[in-house]
N, C-alpha and C positions, 0 to 999 in steps of 0.2 A: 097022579099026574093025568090031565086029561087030553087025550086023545086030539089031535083035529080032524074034522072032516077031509075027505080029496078034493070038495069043495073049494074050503076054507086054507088047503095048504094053495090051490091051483092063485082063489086070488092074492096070495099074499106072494109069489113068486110075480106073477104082474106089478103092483104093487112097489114092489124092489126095484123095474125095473123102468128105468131114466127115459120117456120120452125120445126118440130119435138119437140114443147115443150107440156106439157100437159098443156091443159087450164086450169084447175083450178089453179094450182099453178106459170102459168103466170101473173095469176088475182089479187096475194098477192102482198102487200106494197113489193118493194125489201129488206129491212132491213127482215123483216119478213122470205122473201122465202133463202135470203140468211144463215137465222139462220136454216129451215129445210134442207138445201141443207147440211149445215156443219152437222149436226145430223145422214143424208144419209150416208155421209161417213163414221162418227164414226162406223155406223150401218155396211158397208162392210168394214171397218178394226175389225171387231169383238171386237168393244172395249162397244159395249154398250148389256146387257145379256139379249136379248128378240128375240123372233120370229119377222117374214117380217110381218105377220100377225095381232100378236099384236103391231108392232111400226105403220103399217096401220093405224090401229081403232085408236092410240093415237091422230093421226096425224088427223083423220077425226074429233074427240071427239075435241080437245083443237082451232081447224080450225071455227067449228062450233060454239063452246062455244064465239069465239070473232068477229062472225060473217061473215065469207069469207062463202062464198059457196067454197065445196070440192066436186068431185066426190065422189066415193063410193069407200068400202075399195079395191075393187079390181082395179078401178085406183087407187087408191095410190101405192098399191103393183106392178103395174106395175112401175110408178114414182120410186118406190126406186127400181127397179133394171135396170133402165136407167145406164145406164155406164159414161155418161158423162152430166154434168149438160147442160144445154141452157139457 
């Protein structure tokens, strides 16, 4: 088995990763990110009654609870106010 370079491993971890998406929520099953992603939006059409703040922590709390690693609540809050999903 050959080997790779630290080169060749550096760009292939680039490579992996999505243009302007936040990694943690890269990281989730799609089913999954797609159901937070739908929830983001509720959350900017004002149809869901809570601060960026507290849908953050839910989002880190319920992430955590089923095991993904999440950054912290203040990426998330950056995540929801992404304008356009990735």
């Amino acid at each position: 088995m050959k080997s790779e370079s630290i080169a060749d491993a550096v760009l292939q971890v680039v490579a992996e990763r999505q243009p302007g998406m936040t990694g943690w929520s890269a990281k989730l099953p799609a089913a999954e990110r797609a159901h937070l992603e739908d929830l983001r939006e509720r959350w900017r059409r004002h149809e869901l009654p809570m601060t960026k703040r507290a849908f953050a922590r839910a989002v880190v709390e319920v992430c955590q609870k089923r095991g993904y690693f999440v950054t912290g609540i203040q990426g998330v809050e950056h995540w929801i106010g992404r304008r356009s999903p990735q």
